[in-house]
C-alpha positions as CSV (number, residue, x, y, z in Angstrom):
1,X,-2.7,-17.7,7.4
2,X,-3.3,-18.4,4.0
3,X,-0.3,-19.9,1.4
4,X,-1.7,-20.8,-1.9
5,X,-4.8,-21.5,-3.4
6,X,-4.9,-19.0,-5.8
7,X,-6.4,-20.6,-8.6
8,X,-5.1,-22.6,-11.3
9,X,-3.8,-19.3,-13.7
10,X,-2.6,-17.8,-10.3
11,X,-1.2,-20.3,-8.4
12,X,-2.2,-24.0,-7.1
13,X,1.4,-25.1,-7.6
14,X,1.7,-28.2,-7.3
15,X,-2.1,-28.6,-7.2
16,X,-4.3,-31.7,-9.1
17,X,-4.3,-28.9,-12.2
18,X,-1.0,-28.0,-12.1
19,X,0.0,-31.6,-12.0
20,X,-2.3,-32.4,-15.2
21,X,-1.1,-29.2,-17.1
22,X,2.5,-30.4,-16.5
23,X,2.1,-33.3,-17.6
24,X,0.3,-32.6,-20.8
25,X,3.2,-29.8,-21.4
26,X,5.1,-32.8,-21.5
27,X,3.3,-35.0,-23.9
28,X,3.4,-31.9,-25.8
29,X,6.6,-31.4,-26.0
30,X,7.1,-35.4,-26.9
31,X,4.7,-34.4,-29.8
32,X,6.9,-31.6,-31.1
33,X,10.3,-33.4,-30.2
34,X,11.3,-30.6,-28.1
35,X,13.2,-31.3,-24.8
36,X,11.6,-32.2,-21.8
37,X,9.3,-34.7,-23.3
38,X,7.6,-37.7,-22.1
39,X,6.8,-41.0,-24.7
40,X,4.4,-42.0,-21.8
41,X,2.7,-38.6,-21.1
42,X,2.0,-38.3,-24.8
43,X,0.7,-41.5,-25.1
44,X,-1.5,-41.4,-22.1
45,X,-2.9,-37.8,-23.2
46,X,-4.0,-38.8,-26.3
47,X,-5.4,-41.9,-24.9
48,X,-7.6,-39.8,-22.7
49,X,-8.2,-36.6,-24.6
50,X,-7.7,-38.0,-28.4
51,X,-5.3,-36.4,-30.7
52,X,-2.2,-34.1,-29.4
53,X,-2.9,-31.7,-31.9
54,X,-6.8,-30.9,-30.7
55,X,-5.8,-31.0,-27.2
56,X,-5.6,-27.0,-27.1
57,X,-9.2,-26.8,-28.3
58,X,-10.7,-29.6,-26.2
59,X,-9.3,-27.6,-23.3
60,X,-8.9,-24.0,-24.0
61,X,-12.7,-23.3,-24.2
62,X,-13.8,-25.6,-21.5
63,X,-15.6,-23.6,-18.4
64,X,-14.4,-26.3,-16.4
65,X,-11.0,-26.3,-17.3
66,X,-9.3,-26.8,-14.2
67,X,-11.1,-29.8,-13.6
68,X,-10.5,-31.1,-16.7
69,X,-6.5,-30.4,-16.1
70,X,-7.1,-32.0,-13.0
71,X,-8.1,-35.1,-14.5
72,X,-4.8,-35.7,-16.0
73,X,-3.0,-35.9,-12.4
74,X,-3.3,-39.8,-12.3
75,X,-1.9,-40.5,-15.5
76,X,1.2,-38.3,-14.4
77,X,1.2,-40.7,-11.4
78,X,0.3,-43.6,-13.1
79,X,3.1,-43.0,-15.6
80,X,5.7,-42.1,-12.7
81,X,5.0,-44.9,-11.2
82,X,5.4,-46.9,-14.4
83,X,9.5,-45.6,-14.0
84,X,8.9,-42.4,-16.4
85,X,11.3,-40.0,-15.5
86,X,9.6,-36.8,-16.9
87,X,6.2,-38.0,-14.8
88,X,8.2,-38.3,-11.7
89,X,9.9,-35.3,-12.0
90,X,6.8,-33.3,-12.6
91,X,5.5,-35.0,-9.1
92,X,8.6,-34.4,-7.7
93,X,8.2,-30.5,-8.6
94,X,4.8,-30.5,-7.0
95,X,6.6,-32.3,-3.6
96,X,8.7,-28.9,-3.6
97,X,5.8,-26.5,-4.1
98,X,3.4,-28.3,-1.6
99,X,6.4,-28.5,1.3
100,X,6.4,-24.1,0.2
101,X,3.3,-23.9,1.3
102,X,3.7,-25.8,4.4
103,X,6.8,-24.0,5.4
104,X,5.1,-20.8,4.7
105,X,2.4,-21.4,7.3
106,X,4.0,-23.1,9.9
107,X,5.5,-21.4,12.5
108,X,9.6,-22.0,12.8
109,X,9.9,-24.6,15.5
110,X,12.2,-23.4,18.5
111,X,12.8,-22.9,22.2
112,X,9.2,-23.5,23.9
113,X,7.5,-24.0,20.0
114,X,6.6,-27.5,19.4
115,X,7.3,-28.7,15.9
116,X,4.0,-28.2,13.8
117,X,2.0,-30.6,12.1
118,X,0.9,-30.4,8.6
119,X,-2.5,-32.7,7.4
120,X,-2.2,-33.8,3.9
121,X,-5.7,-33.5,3.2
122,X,-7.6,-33.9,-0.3
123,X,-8.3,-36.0,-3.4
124,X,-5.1,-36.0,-4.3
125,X,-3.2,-37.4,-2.4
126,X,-5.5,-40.3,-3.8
127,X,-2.0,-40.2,-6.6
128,X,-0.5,-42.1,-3.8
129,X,3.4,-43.0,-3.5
130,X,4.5,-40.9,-6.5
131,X,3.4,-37.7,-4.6
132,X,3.6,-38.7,-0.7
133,X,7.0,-40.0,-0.9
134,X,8.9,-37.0,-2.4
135,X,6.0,-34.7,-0.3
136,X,7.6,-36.2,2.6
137,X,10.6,-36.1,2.2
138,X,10.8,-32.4,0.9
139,X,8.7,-31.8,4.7
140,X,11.4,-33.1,6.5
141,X,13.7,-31.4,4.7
142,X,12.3,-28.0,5.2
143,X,10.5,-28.4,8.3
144,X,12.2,-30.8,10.7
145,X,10.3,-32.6,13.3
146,X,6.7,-31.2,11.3
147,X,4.6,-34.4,11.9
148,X,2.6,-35.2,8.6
149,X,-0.9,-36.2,9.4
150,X,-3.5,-38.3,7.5
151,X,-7.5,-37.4,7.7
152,X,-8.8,-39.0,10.8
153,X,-12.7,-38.5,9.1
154,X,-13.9,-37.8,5.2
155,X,-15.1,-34.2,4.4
156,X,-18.6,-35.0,6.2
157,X,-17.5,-35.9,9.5
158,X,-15.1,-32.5,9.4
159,X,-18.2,-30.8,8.9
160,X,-19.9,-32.9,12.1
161,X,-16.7,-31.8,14.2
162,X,-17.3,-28.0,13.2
163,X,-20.9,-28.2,14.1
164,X,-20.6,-29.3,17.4
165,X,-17.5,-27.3,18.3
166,X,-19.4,-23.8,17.0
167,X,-22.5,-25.5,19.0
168,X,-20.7,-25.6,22.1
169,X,-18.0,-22.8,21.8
170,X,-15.3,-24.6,21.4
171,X,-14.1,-23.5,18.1
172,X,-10.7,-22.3,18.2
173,X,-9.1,-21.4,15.0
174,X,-8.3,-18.0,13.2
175,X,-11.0,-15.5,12.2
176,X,-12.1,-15.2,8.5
177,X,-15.0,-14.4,7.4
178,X,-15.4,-15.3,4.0
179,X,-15.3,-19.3,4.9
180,X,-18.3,-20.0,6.5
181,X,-21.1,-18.1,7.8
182,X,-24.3,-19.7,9.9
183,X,-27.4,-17.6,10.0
184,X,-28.8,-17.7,13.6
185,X,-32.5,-17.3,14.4
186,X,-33.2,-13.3,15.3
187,X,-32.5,-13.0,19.1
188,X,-30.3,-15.6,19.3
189,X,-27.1,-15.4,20.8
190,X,-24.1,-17.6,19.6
191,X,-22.3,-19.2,22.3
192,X,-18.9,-18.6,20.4
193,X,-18.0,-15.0,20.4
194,X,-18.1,-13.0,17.8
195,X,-21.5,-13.3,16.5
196,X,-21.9,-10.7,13.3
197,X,-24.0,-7.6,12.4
198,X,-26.5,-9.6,11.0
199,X,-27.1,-12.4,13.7
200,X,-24.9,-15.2,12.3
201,X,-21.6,-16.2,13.4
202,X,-18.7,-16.9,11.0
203,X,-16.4,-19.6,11.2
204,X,-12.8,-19.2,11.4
205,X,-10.3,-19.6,8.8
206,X,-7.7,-22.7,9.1
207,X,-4.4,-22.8,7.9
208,X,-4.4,-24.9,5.4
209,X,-3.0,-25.7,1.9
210,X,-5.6,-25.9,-1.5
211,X,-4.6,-29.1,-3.2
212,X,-7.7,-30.1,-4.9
213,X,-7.5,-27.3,-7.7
């Protein structure tokens, strides 16, 4: 099932967005002298996006705004790891909301259920020891025993590993069919079951956690 990933207005906590838009909240509020503010954050924003006081027209209007949010993330680390305590709060924060969406998914472990395992999967975990640690820790706080697992492959070879599991039937994960749909030649049968109206088969969903927004 699905937790998250519901866009950066919607949700994404604790996403590459919300991480950027936290952290320019806080160079924000460093700009007005309000509480909550970060030296650092300010510094680094206007380094990267140029004055404080344009920075809600260089992003408002932007198409792409999530992105551009997103690009923010690694100053927030940068600055956390630097010893800010506003930056590694805001990482912290997004530790919390990450571990939500893993303990969301994942079944309780018990008598006969094996603790789960959670991938952290994604460009942002590309932030490093700032993020992973508190991530971590907040997992084995919530979810004792979950085993946290790195990619074993980049995006590509995932995509190999589909292939040649819906090639030979072997797929085994959740139906939903808005992820991924194969057209099949007319006639052709799909060896995995479940082959659609139209000929194709659909790939099943996964559960998984939207980080990269």
């Amino acid at each position: 099932r699905r937790a998250d990933g519901w866009g950066h207005l919607l949700g994404d906590c604790g996403g590459g967005s919300w991480i950027g838009r936290a952290g320019l909240e806080a160079a924000l509020r460093a700009h007005d002298g309000r509480a909550g503010g970060s030296a650092a954050l300010l510094e680094a924003a206007e380094a990267v996006f140029g004055p404080a006081g344009e920075l809600p027209g260089r992003v408002y209007p932007r198409t792409d705004r999530p992105a551009v949010l997103a690009s923010f993330a690694p100053e927030v680390a940068r600055c956390a790891a630097a010893g800010d305590p506003v930056a590694a709060e805001v990482l912290a924060l997004a530790a919390r909301h990450i571990a939500e969406a893993a303990q969301a998914v994942c079944p309780p472990a018990g008598e006969g259920v094996p603790p789960g395992e959670v991938a952290l999967t994604g460009g942002l975990f590309k932030l490093g020891d700032p993020l992973t640690v508190p991530l971590r820790a907040e997992l084995s706080r919530r979810l004792p025993g979950v085993r946290p697992l790195s990619p074993d492959g980049d995006p590509l070879a995932g995509a190999v590993l589909l292939a040649s599991a819906l090639a030979t039937g072997t797929l085994r994960l959740p139906r939903h069919p808005t992820l991924l749909h194969i057209p099949s030649p007319p006639g052709f049968m799909s060896q995995q079951s479940g082959a659609d109206e139209t000929g194709g088969t659909q790939m099943d969903d996964i559960h998984r956690i939207n980080t990269d927004r």
